[in-house]
N, C-alpha and C positions, 0 to 999 in steps of 0.2 A: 593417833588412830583415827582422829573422827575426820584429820584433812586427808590424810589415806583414802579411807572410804570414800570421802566426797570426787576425789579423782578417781579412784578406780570405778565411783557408779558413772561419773561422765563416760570413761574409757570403755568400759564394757557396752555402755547403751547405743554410743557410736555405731561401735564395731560388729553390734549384733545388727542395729539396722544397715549399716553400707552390705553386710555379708549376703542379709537377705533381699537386700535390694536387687542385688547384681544379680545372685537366683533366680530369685520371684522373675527377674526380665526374663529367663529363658529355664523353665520350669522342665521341660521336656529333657533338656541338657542335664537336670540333676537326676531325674527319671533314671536315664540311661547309667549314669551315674551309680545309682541305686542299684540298678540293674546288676550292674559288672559285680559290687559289691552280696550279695545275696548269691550270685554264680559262682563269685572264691567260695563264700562260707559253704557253698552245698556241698562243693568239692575236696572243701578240709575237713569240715565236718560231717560226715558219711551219715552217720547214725542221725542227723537231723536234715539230712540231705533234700527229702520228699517238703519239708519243712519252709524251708529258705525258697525253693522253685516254687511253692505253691505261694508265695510273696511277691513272685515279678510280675504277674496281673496287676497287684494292688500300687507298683510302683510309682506311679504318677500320683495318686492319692499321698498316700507317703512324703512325696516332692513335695506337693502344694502346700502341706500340713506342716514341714518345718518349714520350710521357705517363709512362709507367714508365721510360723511362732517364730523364728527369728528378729523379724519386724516387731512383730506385737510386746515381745518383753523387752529389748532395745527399747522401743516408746516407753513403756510401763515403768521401766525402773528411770531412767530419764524426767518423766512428770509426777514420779510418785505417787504409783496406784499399786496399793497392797504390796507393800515393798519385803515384807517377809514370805507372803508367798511367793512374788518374784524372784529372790535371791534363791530359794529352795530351787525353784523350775529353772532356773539357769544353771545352776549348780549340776542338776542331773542330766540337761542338754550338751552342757559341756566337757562330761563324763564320758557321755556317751560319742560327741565327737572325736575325744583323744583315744579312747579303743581303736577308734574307724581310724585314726591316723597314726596311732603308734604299730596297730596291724599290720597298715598300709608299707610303713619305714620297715619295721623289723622282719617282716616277709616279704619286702618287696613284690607287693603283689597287685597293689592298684596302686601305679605311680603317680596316679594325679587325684588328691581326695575332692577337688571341685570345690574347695573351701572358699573359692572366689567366684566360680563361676569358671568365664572362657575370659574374662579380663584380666585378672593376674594369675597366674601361673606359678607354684608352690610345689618344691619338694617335699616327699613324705615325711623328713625329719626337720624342713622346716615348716611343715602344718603342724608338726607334734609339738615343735617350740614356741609354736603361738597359741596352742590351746593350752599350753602348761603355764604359759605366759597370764592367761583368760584366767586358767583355777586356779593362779596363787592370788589376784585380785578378785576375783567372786569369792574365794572365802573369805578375806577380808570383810567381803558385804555378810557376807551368811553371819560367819562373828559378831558385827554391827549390826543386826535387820534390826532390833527390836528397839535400835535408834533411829531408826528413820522413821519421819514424822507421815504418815500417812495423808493423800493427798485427794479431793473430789474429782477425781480426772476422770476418770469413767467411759463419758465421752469422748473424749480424746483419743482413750486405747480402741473403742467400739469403732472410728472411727478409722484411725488405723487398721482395724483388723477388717473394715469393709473394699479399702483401697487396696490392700496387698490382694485379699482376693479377688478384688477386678482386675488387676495387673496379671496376675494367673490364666485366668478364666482367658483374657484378650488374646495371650502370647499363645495358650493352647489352641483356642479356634482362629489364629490369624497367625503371627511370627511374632518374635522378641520385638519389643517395640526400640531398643537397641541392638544389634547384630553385632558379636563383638567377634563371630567366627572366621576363621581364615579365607571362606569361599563367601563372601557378604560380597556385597554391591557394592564395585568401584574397585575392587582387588582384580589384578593381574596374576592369572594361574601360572602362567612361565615363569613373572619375574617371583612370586613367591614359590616357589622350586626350587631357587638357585640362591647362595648366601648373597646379603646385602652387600658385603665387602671379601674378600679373601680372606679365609678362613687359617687361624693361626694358632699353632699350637706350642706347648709344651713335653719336652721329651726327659722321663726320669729313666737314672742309668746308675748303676750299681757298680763301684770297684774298689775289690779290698776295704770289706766293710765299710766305705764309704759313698755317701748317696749326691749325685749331680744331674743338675738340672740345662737344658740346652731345648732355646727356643728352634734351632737348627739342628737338621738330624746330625749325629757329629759321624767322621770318618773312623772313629778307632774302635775297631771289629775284637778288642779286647775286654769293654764295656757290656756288660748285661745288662738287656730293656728290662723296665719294669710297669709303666704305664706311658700312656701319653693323654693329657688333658686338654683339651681346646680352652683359649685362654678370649679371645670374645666371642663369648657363647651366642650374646644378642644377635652375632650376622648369621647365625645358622638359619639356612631355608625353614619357612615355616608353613611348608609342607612338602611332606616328604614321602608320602601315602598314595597319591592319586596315579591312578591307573586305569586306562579303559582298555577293555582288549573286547573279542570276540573267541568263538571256536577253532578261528584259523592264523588270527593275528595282533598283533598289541595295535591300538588306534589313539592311543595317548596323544600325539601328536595331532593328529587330523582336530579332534575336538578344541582344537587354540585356531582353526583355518576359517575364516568365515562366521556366519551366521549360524548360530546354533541354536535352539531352541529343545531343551531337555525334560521328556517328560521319568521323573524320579519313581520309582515305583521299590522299594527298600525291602517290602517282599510281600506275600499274600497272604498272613493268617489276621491283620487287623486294618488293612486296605478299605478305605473308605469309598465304594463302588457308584455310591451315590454321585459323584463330583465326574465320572467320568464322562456322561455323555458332553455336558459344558467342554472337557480337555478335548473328546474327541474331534467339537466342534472346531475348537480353537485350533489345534492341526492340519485338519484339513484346509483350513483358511490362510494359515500361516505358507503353508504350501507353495503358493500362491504369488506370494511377496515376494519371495529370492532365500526365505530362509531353510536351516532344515530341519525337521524336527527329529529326533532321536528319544531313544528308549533304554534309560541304565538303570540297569536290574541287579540284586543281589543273588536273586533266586533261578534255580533252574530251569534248561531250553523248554523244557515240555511246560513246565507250568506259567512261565512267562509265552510263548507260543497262545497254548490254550486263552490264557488272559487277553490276549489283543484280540484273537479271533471274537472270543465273546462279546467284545465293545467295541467292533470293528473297524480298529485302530490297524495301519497299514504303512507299517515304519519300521527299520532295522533299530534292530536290539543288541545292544553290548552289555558286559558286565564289568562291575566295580566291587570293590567289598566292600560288607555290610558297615563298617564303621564308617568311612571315605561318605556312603551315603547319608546314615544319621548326622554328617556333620554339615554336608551340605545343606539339605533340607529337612525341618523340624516336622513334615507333614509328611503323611504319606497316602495317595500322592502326591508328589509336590513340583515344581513347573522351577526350570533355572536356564535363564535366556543369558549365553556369550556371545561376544561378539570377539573376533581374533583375540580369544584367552582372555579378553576383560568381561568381568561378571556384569552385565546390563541392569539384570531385574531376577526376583526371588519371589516365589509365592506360595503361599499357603493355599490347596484347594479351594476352601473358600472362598478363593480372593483372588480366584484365576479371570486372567484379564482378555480383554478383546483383543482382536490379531490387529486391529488398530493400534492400541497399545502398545503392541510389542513392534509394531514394524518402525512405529515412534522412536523409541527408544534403542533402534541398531544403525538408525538413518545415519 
């Protein structure tokens, strides 16, 4: 029991810090995360409906709170600081994660629980199988706390819990200090549209109670389909979402032609207005150089219209959906310069750059 324990507190302290590592880089990603999550429950749960929506304000808060206790108990059990109240607080975090992922599997309802972030990618029942994995070794520790030798670390955890929040704090008013999204810097938007390799599948077929599998569709129209499975998943386009169009036509295409320079606006009830005169300078400038600047919007003609007249911004506007946007850009506004469908540069309002800058980086 007691080499048990000693490996499941390695195991568990790991996996608590790598989980909130990968968050903590990109906070606003669990946010939205949060978001999705609190929007099912208002909607399954009715009677607590007013309840759960009056939570998506506080989302971000939320984020940044686990995201860092993730970190902070990962260290703590790790350097053995207060290991019996550690083992209790991990015990009830990872309680509370397998609801959120056993939910997620058995109602299919938020297919991705973000348990990694945007670096690995997890189905619902295998998020569920790695938190069930997490409580059969945290109880092993809960069983054991009152053997573990209690440690003067203090500092150490104090110290950890000062860096997770700087890591927070930086990704919210700038970007992930790692980009692990598909629209990041140095990705090619055509070629991630299209699968890496040719896409191949699996075909099941039913006859006389007996079940047969054919990587080729087969000729005999006597067989009854029953599913078909893609058999390397990894070459599937990884993305498959993006879309610009206007009121009169799809312009997907055009936005991979040339010089683009993107000002992101995701919509206008938490639009940070302060950052625009800077954006509007930097457009006008950019002008200038050969490139173009554009305007993709989630929100509608009249209130995107209204918005540029007011910061007299003097550029077509196209729309995108609201998700396509949050994944592009973590800011809103937020600035994303292409060049023929490769991503150049990505900014966070705060961090919106000189038209020097940008003409640097298309040369």
């Amino acid at each position: 029991m007691k080499i048990f324990a000693q490996v499941s507190r390695l195991i568990v302290g790991l996996l608590f810090i790598f989980s909130g590592l990968i968050k903590i880089n990109d906070p606003v990603g669990t946010e939205l995360k949060l978001e999705e999550y609190f929007e099912v429950f208002a909607a399954d749960f009715s009677y607590l409906h007013d309840f759960f929506i009056s939570l998506i304000p506080f989302a971000l808060y939320f984020s940044v709170f686990l995201c860092t206790a993730e970190i902070v108990l990962g260290v703590a059990l790790l350097v053995g600081y207060k290991p019996r109240t550690v083992s209790l607080l991990l015990l009830i975090i990872t309680i509370f994660f397998s609801f959120l992922t056993f939910y997620s599997a058995y109602f299919n309802k938020v297919t991705d629980c973000g348990c990694f972030g945007d670096a690995i990618k997890l189905t619902p029942w295998t998020s569920f199988g790695k938190d069930m994995f997490l409580l059969i070794l945290i109880l092993g520790l809960v069983y054991y706390r009152k053997k573990f030798k209690a440690r003067h670390t203090g500092m150490v955890v104090a110290i950890s819990t000062f860096v997770s929040l700087g890591i927070a704090i930086f990704a919210i008013r700038h970007l992930p200090m790692m980009d692990m999204l598909p629209y990041k810097v140095g990705s090619n938007i055509p070629a991630k549209m299209k699968p890496s390799e040719p896409l191949r599948y699996s075909y099941t077929f039913e006859k006389d109670g007996k079940t047969f599998e054919y990587e080729k569709y087969p000729t005999d129209t006597t067989l009854i389909f029953k599913e078909m499975t893609i058999l390397n998943e990894k070459a599937k386009p990884k993305i498959t979402d993006y879309k610009v169009w206007n009121d009169e036509s799809d312009f997907t295409q055009e936005t991979f032609q040339g010089k683009k320079l993107f000002l992101i606006l995701k919509n206008f009830n938490d639009i940070n207005t302060a950052a625009m005169p800077a954006i509007g300078k930097l457009i006008a400038h950019v002008k200038s150089k050969g490139i173009e600047p554009i305007v993709l919007t989630s929100g509608s003609s009249a209130e995107t219209m209204q918005f540029l007249k007011e910061h007299q911004i003097s550029v077509p506007f196209y729309y995108a959906d609201a998700t396509v946007l949050k994944t592009i850009s973590r800011s809103n506004p937020g600035i994303w310069l292409l060049k023929d469908g490769t991503v150049k540069g990505k900014w966070h309002y705060n961090d919106t750059p000189t038209a020097e800058k940008v003409e640097e980086l298309v040369k």
